[in-house]
C-alpha angles and dihedrals in degrees: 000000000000129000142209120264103235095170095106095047096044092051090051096047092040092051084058103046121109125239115275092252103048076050087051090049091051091039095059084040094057084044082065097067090047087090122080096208088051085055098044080052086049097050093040086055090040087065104046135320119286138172132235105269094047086052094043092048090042087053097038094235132126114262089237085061097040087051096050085056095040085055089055092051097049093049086055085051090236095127138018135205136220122192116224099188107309095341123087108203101199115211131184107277096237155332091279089066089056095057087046088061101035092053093052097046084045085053106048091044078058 
């Protein structure tokens, strides 16, 4: 049986992929998204700033739950925080976040 010669496709698609560890990082980014309170926390943030006792009343948690997952999400460089005396009001990073959002959310209404 015969088979098909790949070497010039895999050459192509080899030449273009990224490094193991630029894969690894995307990989953990798109684990973030892989927990439904992170993504509550994402579309709440989509929609306007808050800080952590709002999102923690609007998804019924404790702060202390909401912060754990609000420091996940800022590791992984998704939101940002500013302080306005003893309050931090967290936001989505940037724009790039919101596409992120808005095209899942575009993907799965499909």
């Amino acid at each position: 049986m015969k088979t098909h010669d790949h070497s010039k496709l895999l050459s192509d698609v080899s030449g273009q992929m990224p490094a193991d560890e630029v894969l690894a990082e995307l990989s953990e980014l798109f684990s973030v998204f892989g927990d439904s309170t992170r993504i509550k926390i994402l579309w709440a943030l989509f929609e306007r700033e808050m800080c952590v006792c709002a999102i923690a009343e609007l998804l019924k948690m404790t702060q202390s739950a909401i912060s754990h997952q609000l420091k996940l999400l800022r590791h992984a460089k998704l939101v940002s925080s500013r302080r306005e005396g003893k309050t931090v009001y967290y936001f989505l990073a940037d724009d790039h976040v919101r596409s992120i959002i808005g095209q899942g959310m575009e993907h799965i209404s499909e």
